[in-house]
SELOKE-175019 format. One record per residue: residue in one letter; x, y, z of N, C-alpha, C, O in turn. Coordinates in steps of 0.1 Angstrom, whole numbers, padded with zeros to 4 digits, always signed. Layout:
<recs>
AXYZXYZXYZXYZ/...
</recs>
This chain:
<recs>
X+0989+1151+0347+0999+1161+0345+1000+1165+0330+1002+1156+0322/X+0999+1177+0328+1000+1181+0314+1011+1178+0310+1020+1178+0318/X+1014+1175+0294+1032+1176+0287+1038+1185+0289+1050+1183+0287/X+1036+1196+0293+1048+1209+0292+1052+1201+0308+1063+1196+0309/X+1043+1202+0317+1047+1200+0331+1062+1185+0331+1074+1185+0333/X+1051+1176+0328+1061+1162+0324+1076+1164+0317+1085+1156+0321/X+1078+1172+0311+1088+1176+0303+1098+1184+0315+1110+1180+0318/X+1091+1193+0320+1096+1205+0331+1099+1196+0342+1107+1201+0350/X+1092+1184+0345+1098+1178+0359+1106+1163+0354+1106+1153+0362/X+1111+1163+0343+1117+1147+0337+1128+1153+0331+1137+1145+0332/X+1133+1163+0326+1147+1165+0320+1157+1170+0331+1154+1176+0342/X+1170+1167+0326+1181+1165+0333+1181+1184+0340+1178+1194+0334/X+1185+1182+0354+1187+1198+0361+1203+1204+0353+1214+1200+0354/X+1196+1214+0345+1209+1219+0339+1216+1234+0345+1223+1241+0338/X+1213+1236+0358+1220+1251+0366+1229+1239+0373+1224+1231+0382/X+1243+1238+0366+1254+1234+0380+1248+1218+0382+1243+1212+0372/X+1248+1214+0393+1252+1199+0397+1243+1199+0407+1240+1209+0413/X+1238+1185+0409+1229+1181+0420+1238+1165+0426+1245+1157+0420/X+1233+1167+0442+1241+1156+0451+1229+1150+0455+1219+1157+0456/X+1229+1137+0457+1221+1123+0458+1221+1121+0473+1232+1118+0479/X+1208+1123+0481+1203+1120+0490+1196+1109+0495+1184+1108+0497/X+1205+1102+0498+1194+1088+0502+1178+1097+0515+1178+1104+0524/X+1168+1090+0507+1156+1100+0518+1147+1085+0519+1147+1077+0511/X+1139+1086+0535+1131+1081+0537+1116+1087+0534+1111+1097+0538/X+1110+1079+0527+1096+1083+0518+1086+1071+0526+1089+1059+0530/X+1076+1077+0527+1069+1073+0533+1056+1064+0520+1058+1066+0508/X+1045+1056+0523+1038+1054+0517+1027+1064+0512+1027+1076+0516/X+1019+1061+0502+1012+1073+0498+0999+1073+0502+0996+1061+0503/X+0991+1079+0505+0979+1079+0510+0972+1086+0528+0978+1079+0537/X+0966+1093+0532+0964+1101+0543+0952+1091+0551+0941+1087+0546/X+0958+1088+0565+0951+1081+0577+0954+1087+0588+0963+1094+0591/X+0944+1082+0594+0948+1085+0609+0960+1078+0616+0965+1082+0627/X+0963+1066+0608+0978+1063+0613+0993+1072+0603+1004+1075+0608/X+0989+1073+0592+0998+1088+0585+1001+1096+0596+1013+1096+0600/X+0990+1104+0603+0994+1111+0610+1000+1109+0622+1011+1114+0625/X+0995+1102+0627+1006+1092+0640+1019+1093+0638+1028+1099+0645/X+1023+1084+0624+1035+1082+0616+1043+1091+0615+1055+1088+0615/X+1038+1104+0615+1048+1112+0609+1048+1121+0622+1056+1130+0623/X+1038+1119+0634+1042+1126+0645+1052+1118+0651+1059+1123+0660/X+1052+1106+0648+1063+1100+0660+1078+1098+0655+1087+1095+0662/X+1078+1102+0639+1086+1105+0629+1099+1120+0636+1111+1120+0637/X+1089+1129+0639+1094+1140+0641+1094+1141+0659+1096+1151+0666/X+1092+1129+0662+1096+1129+0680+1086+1143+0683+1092+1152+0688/X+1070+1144+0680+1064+1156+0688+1060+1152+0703+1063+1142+0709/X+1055+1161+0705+1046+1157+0714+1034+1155+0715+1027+1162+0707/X+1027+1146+0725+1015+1140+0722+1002+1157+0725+0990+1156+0725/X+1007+1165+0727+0994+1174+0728+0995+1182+0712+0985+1187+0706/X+1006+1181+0708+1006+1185+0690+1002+1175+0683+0994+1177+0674/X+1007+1158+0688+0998+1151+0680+0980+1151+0679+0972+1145+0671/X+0977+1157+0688+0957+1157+0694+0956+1163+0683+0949+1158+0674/X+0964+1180+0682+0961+1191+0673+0960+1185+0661+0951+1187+0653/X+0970+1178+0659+0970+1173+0643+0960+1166+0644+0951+1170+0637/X+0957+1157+0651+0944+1146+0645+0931+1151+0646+0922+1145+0640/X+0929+1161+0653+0919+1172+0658+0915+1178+0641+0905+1176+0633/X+0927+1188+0639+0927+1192+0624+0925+1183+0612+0919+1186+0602/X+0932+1171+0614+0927+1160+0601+0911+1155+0600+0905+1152+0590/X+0905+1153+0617+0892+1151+0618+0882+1161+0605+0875+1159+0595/X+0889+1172+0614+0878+1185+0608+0881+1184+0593+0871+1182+0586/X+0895+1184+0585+0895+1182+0573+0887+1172+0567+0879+1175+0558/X+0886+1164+0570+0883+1149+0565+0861+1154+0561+0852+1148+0554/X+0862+1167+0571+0842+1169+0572+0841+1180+0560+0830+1183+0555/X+0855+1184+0557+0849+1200+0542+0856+1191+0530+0865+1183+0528/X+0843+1200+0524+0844+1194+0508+0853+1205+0499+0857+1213+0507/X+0856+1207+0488+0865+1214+0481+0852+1228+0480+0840+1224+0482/X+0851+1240+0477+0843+1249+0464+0840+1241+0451+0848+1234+0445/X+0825+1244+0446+0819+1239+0439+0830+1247+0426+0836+1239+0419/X+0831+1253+0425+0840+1262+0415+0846+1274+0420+0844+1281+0430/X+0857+1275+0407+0867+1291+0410+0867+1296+0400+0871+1291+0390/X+0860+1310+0401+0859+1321+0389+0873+1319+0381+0884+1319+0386/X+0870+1318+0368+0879+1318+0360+0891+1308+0366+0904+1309+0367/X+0883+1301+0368+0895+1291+0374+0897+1276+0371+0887+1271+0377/X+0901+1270+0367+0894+1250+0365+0909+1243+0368+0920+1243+0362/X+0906+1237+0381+0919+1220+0382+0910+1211+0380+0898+1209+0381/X+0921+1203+0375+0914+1186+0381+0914+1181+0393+0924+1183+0399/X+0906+1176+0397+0903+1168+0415+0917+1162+0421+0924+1152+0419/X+0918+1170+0427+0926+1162+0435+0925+1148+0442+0914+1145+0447/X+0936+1139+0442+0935+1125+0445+0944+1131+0464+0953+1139+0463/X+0942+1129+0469+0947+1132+0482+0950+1116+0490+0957+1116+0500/X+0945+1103+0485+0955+1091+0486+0966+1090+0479+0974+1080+0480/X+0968+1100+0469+0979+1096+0458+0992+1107+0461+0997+1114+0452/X+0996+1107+0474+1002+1121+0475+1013+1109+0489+1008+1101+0497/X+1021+1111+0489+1030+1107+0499+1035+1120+0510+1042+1128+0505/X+1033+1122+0523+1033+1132+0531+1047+1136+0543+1050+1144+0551/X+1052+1123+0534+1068+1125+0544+1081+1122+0537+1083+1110+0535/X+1090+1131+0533+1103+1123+0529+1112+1134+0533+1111+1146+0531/X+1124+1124+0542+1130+1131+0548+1145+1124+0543+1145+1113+0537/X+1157+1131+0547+1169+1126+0542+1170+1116+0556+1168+1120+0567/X+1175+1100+0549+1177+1090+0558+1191+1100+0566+1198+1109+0562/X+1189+1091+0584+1196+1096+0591+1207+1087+0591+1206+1075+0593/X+1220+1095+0589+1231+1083+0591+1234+1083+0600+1230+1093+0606/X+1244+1075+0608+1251+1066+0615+1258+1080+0624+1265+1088+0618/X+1254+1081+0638+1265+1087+0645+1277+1089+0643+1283+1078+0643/X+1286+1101+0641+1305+1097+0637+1308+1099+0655+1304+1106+0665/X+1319+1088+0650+1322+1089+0664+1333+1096+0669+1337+1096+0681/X+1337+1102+0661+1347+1116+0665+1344+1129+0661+1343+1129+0648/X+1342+1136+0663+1340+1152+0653+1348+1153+0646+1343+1159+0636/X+1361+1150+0645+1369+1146+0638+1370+1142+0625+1378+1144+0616/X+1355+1132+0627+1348+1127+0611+1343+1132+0601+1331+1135+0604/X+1346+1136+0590+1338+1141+0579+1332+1138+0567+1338+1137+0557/X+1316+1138+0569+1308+1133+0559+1314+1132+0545+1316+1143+0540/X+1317+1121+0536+1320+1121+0526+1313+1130+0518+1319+1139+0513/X+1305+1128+0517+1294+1135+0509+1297+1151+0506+1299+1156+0495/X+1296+1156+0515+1301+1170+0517+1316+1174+0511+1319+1184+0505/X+1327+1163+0516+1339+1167+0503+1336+1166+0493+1342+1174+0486/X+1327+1157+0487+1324+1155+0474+1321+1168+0470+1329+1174+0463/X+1307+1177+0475+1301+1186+0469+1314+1200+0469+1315+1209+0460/X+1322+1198+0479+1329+1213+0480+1338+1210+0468+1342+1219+0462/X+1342+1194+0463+1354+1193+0452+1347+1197+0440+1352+1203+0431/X+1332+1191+0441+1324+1198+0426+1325+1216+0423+1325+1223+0412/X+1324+1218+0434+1317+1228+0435+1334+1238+0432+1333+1249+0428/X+1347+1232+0434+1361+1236+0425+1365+1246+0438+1371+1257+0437/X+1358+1238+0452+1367+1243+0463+1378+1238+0469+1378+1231+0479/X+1386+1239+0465+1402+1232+0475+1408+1236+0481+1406+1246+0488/X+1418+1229+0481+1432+1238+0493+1438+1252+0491+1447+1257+0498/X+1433+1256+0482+1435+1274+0483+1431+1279+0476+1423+1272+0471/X+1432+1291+0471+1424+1300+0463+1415+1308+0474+1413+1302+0484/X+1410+1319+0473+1396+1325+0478+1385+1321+0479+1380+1316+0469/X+1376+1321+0492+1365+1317+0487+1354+1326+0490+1354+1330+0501/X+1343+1331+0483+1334+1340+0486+1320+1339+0486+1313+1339+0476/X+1315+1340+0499+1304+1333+0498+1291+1343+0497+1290+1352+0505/X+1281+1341+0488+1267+1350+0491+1253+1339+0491+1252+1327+0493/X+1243+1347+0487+1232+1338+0494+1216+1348+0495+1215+1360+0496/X+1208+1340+0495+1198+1350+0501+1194+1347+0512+1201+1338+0517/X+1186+1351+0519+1177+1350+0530+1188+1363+0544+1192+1361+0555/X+1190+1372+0537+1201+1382+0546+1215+1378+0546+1222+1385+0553/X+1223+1365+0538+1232+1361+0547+1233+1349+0551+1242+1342+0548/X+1223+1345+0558+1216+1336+0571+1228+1323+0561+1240+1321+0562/X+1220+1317+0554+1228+1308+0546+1243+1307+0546+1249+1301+0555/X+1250+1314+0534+1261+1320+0531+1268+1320+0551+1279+1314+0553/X+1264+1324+0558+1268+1324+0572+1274+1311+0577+1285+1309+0583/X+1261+1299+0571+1264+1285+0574+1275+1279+0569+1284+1272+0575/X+1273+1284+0554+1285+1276+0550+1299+1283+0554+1309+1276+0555/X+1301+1296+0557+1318+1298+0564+1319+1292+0576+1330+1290+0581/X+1303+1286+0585+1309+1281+0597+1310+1268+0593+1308+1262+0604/X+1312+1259+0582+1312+1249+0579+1325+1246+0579+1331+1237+0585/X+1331+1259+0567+1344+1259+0565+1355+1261+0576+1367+1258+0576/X+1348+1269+0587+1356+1271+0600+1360+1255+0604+1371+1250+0604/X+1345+1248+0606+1344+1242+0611+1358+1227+0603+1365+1219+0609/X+1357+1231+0592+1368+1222+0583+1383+1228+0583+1392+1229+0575/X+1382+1232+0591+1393+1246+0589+1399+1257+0578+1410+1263+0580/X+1392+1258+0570+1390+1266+0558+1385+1284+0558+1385+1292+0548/X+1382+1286+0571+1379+1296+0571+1386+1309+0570+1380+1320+0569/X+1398+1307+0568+1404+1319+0571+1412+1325+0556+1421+1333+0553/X+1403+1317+0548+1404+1321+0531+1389+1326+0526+1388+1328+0514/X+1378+1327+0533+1370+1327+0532+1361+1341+0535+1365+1348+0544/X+1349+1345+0526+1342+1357+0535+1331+1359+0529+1327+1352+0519/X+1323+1370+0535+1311+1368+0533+1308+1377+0523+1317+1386+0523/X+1299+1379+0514+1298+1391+0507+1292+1403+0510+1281+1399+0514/X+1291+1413+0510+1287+1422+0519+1275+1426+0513+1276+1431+0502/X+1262+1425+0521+1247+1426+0515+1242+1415+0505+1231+1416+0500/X+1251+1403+0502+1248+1393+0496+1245+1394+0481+1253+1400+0473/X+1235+1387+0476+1225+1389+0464+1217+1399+0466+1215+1405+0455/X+1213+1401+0473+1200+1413+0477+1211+1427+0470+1213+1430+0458/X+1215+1431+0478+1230+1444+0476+1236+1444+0463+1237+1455+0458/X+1241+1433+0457+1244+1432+0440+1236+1435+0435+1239+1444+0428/X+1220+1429+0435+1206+1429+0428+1205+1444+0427+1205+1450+0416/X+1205+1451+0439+1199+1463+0440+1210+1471+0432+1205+1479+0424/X+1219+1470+0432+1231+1480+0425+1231+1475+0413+1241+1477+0406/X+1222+1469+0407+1226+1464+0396+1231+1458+0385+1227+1457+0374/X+1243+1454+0393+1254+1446+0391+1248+1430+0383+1238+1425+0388/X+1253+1424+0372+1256+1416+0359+1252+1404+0369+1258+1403+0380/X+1243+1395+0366+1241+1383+0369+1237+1375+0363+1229+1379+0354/X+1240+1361+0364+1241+1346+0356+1230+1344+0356+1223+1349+0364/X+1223+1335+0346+1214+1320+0348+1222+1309+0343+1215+1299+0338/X+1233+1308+0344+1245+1295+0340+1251+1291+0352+1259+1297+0360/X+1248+1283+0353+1265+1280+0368+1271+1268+0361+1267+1257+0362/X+1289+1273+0353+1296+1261+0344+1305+1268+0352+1302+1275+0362/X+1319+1265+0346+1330+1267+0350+1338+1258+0358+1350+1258+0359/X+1331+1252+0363+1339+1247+0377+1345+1237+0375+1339+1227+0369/X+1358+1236+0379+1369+1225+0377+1370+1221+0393+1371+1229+0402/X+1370+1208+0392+1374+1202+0406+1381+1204+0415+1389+1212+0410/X+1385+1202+0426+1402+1204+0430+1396+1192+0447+1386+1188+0453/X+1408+1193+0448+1409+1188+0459+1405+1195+0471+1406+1207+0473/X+1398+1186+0481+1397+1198+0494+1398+1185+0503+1393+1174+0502/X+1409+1191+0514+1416+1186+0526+1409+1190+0539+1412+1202+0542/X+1401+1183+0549+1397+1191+0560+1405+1186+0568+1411+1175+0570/X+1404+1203+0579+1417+1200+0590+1406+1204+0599+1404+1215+0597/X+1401+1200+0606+1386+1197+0617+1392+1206+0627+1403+1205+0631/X+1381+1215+0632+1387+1220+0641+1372+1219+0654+1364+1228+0655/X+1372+1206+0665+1363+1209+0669+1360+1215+0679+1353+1209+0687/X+1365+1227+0684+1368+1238+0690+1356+1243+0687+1348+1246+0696/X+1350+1246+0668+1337+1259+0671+1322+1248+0675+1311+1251+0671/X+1323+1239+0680+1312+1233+0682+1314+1227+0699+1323+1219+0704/X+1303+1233+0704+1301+1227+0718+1290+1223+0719+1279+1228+0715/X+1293+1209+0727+1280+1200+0730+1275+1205+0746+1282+1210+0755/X+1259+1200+0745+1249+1202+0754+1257+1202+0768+1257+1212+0775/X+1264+1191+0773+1270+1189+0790+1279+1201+0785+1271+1210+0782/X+1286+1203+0784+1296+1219+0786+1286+1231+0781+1290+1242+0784/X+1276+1230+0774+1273+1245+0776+1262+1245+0787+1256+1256+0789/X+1258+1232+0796+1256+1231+0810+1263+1244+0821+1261+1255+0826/X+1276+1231+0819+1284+1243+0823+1286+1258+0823+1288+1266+0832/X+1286+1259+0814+1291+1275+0806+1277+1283+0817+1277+1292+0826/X+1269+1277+0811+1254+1284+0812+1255+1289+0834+1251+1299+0840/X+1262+1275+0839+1264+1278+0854+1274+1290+0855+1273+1300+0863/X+1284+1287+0846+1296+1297+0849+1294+1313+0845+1301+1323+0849/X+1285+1314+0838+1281+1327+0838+1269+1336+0844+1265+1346+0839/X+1266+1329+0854+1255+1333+0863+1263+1337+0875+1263+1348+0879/X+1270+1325+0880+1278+1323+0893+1290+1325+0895+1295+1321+0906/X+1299+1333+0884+1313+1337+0888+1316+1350+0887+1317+1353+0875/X+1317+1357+0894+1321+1372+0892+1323+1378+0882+1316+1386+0876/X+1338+1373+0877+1341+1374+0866+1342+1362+0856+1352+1355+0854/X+1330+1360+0849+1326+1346+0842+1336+1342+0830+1338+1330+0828/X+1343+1353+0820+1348+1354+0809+1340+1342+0798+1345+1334+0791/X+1330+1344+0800+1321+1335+0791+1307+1340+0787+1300+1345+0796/X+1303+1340+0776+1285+1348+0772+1276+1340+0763+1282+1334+0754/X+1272+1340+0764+1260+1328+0754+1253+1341+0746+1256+1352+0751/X+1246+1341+0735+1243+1347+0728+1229+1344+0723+1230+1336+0713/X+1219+1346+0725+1206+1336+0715+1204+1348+0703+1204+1360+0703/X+1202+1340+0695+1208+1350+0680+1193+1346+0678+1196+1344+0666/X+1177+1342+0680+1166+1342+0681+1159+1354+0676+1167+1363+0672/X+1148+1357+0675+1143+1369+0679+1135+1371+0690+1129+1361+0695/X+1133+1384+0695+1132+1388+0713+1120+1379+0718+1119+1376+0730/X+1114+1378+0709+1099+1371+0714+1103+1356+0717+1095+1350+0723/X+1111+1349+0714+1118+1335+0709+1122+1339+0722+1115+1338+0732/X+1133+1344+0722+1139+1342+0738+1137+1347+0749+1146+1347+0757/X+1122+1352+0752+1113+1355+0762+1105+1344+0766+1101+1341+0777/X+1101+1336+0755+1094+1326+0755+1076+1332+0749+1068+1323+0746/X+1073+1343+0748+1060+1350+0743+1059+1344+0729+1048+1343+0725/X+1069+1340+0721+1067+1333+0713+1071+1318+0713+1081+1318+0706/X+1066+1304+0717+1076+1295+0714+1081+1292+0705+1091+1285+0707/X+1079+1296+0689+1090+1292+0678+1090+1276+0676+1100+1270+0673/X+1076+1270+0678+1075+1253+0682+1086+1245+0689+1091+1234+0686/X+1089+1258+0701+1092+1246+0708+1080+1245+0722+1072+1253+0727/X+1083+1231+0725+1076+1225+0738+1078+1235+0750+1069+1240+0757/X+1092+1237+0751+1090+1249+0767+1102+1260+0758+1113+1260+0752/X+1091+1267+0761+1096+1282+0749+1110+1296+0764+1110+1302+0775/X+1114+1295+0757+1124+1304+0768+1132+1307+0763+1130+1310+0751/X+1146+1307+0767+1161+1307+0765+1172+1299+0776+1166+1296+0786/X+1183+1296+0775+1192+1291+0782+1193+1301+0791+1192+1313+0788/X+1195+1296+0806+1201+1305+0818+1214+1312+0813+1224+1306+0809/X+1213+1324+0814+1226+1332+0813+1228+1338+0799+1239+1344+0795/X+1221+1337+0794+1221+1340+0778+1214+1357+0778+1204+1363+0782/X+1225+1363+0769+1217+1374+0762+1210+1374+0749+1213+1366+0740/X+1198+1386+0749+1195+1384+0734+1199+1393+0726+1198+1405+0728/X+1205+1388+0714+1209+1392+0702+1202+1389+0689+1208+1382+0682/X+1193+1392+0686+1185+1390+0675+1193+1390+0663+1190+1400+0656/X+1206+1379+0653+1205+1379+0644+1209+1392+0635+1220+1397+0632/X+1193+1395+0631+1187+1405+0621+1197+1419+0626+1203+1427+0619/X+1197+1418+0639+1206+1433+0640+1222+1439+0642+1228+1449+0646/X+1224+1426+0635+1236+1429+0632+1239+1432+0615+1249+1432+0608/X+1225+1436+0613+1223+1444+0599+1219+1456+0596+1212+1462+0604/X+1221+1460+0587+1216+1473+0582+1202+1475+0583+1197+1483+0590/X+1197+1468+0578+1183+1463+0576+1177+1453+0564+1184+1448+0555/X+1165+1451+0566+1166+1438+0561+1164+1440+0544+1165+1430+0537/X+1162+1454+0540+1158+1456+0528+1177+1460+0523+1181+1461+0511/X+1185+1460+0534+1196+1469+0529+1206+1455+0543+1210+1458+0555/X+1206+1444+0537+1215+1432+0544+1231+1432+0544+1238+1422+0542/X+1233+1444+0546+1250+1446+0550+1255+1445+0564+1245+1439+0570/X+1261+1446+0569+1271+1445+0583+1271+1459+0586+1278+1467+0579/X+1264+1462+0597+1265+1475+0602+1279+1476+0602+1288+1468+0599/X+1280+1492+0605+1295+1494+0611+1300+1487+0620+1293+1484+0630/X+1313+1483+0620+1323+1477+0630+1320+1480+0644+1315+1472+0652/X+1322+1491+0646+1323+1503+0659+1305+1501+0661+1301+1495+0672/X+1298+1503+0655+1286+1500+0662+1281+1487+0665+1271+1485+0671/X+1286+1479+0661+1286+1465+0663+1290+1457+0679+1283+1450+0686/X+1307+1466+0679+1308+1466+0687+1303+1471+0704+1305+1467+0715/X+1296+1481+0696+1289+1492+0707+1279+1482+0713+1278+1479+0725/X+1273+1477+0704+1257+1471+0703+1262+1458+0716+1254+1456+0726/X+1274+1452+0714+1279+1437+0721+1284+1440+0729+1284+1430+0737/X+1290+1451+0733+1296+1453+0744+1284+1461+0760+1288+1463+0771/X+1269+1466+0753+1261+1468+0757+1254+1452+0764+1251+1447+0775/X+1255+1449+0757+1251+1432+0760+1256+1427+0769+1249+1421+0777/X+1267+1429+0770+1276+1425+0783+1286+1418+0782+1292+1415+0792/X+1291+1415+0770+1301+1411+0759+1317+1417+0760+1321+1428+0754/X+1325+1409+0769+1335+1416+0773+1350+1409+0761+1349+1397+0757/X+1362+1419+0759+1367+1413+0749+1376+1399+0756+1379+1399+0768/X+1379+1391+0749+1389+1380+0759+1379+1368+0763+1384+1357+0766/X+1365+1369+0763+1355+1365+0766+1351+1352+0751+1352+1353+0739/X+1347+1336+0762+1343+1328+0752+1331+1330+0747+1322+1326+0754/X+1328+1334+0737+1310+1336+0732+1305+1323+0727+1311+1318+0717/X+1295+1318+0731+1288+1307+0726+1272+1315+0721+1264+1323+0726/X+1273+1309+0708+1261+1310+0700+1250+1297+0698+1252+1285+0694/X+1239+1303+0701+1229+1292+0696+1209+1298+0693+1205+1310+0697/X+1203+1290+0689+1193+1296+0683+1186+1286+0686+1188+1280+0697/X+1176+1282+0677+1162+1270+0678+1174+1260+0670+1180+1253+0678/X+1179+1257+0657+1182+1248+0654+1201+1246+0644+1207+1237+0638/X+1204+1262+0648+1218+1268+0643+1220+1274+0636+1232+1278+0635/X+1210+1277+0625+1208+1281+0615+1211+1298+0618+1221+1303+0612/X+1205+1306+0625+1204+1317+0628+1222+1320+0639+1231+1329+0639/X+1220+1311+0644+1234+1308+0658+1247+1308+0648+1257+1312+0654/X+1248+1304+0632+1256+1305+0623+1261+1320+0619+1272+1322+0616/X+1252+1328+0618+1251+1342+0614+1260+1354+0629+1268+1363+0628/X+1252+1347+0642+1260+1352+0653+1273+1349+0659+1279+1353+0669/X+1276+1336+0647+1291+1332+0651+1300+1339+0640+1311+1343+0643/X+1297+1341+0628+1300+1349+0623+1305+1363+0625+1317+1367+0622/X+1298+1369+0630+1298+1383+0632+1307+1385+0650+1314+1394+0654/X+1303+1372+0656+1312+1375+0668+1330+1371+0660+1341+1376+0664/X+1327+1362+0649+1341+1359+0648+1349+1371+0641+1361+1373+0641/X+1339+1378+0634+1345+1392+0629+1347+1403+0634+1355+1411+0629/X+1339+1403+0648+1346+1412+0659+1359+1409+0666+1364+1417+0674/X+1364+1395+0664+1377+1392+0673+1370+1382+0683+1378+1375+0689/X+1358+1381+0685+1359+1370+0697+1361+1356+0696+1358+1349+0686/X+1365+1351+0709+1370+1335+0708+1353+1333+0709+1345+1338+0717/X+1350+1322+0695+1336+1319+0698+1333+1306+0692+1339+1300+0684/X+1326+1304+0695+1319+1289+0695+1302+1286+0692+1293+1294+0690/X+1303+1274+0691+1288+1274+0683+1284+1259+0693+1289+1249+0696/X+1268+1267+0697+1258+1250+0698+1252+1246+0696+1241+1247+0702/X+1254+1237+0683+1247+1234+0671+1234+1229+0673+1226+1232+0665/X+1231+1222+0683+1225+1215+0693+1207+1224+0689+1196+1222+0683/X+1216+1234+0698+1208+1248+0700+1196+1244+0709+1196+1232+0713/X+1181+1255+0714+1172+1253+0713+1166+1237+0714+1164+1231+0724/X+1164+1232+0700+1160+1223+0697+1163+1210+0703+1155+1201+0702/X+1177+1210+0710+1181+1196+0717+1177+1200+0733+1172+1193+0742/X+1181+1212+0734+1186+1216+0752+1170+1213+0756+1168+1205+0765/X+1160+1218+0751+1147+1216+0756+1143+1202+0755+1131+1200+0758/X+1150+1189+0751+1143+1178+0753+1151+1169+0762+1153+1157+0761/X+1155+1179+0775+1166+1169+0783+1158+1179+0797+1162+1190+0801/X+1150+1173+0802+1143+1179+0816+1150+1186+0827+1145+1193+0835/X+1164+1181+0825+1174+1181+0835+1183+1199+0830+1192+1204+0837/X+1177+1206+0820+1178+1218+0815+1171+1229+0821+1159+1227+0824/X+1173+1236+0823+1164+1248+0828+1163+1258+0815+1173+1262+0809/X+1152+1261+0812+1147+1272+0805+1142+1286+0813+1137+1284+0825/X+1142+1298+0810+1142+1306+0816+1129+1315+0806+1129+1315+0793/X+1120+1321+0813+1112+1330+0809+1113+1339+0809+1122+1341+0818/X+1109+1352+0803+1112+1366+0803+1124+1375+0796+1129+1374+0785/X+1126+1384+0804+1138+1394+0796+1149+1388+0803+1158+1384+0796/X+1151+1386+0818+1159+1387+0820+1165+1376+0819+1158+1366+0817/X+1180+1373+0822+1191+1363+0820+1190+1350+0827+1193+1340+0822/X+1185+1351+0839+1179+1337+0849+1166+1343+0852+1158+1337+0859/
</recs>
C-alpha cells in the first residue's frame, strides 16, 4: 500500500462520529470450504451454493491479462483478502418493547431528543431518510419528524449551500416510547393475507412496495420462490415520485388517486412489505402521509419465503 493510501486509511474519520460494531470476520484466504462457509453463513440454498462453486472452479482456471495499456498494479495476493465480515448477530429481544442500546446512543450523538424538530434527507430517492422516520415511528418520535422534500438530490439541483463539516451537535437525551403497533410479524400477516382474499369487506391491504417484475415473480430479486404475498397489490415504491431524476412526493390528490385505484379503501389497515423493508419503509411512509392506519413487515419477502407453509403467488394478479 502506497503512503498517501496508509495515511488515507489510518487517520482518525473526521465528518461527525462513527458507532462500533462488533462484526464477525472471517479468516483470510479463498477455498472451497470459504465458499461453503459463507454459503451456509448466509442460510443459501444448496443450488446457489453449486453456482458459487461452479464459478470459483472456473475462476480458479483464468490467469490475470499479461498487461493494461497505460496501466500497472501490483499482483494481487487473493489468500490475503478476508471474504466475510458481517455485524455479529445479537441476542433476540424478547419484547418489542426492547430497545437496542446502541441506537439511543447514536440518536443522543447525533443531538436527537425529546423535542425539537427533526428533518430528515438522504440519497438513494428518500429510500433511506424513509427508514429512519419509520424508526422514529417506531420509537414513537414520529410525529416531530419529516421528510425532506426531493431529499439531497432537489437541494443539489436548486443549488442550495452545502457542508463538508458535520460539527455542531450537542447531545440531548432521547426517550423511546415503542410503539409496536407499526411492526407485524409473519403469523398475523398470515392472517391478514387470508382476510383479504376471503371477506367481502376485508378493511385490510398489503402493499408490495417491490418493483412489478419482483412481485410477478419474472424477476426473483434472489429470492428462492420469487412471487408476492396472497392478496397483495403492487405498488412500486419509485411511484410515489416525481421521478427519479426529480425525487419529490407527487401530488397529494394523485397519490391518492394512484391508491385508491389499487384498491386502497380509507379506514383500511395497510400493511407494507418488500424483499427485506428497506423499500416497505418508503410505502409506509407515504401510506402514513395519506392518513392510513398502517403498518410494516419488516420480515418482508425475505422471511415469508423461508417458511413452506407460505404461499407465494405468481403473476399480476392478487392470488
Amino acid at each position: 500500500m502506497s503512503t498517501a493510501a496508509e495515511l488515507l486509511t489510518n487517520r482518525e474519520y473526521k465528518y461527525g462520529f462513527v458507532t462500533d460494531i462488533e462484526t464477525e470476520t472471517i479468516d483470510r484466504g479463498l477455498t472451497e470450504e470459504t465458499v461453503r462457509l459463507i454459503s451456509s453463513k448466509k442460510n443459501e440454498p444448496e443450488w446457489l451454493l453449486d453456482f458459487r462453486l461452479k464459478a470459483y472452479r472456473r475462476w480458479l482456471e483464468m490467469t490475470p491479462p499479461d498487461n493494461w495499456a497505460n496501466f500497472q498494479y501490483p499482483d494481487i495476493d487473493f489468500q490475503n483478502i478476508s471474504y466475510y465480515s458481517a455485524p455479529k448477530q445479537k441476542p433476540s429481544k424478547a419484547s418489542l418493547d426492547e430497545v437496542d442500546p446502541e441506537l439511543l446512543k447514536t440518536f443522543e450523538k447525533l443531538g436527537i431528543g425529546d423535542t425539537g424538530r427533526v428533518i430528515i434527507y438522504g440519497e438513494n430517492s428518500g429510500l433511506l431518510a424513509a427508514r429512519v422516520f419509520y424508526t422514529l415511528d417506531y420509537l414513537g418520535h414520529s410525529g416531530r419528524a419529516a421528510l425532506l422534500d426531493g431529499g439531497i438530490e432537489k437541494w443539489k439541483t436548486e443549488k442550495r449551500e452545502v457542508s463538508k463539516v458535520a460539527d455542531g451537535f450537542q447531545t440531548a437525551t432521547f426517550t423511546p416510547r415503542v410503539s409496536p403497533s407499526v411492526i407485524v410479524e409473519m403469523a398475523r400477516v398470515r392472517d391478514l393475507s387470508w382476510q383479504s382474499l376471503s371477506v367481502p369487506a376485508p378493511g385490510v391491504s398489503l402493499i408490495d412496495a417491490r418493483p412489478a417484475a419482483n412481485y410477478t415473480g419474472d424477476d426473483a430479486g434472489g429470492l428462492q420462490r420469487p412471487g408476492h404475498i396472497p392478496g397483495a397489490v403492487s405498488i412500486y415504491w419509485m411511484q410515489n415520485l416525481v421521478s427519479s431524476e426529480n425525487p419529490s412526493m407527487k401530488p397529494v390528490t394523485e397519490l391518492k388517486k394512484m391508491y385508491s385505484e389499487a384498491g386502497l379503501k380509507p379506514g383500511d389497515l395497510v400493511v407494507t412489505y418488500c424483499r427485506t423493508g428497506m423499500q416497505a419503509s418508503h410505502a409506509y411512509f407515504t401510506a402514513k402521509y395519506l392518513g392510513y392506519n398502517v403498518t410494516m413487515y419488516d420480515g418482508s419477502m425475505s422471511e415469508w419465503v423461508t417458511s413452506e407453509a407460505n404461499e407465494v403467488i405468481k403473476g399480476k394478479e392478487r392470488k
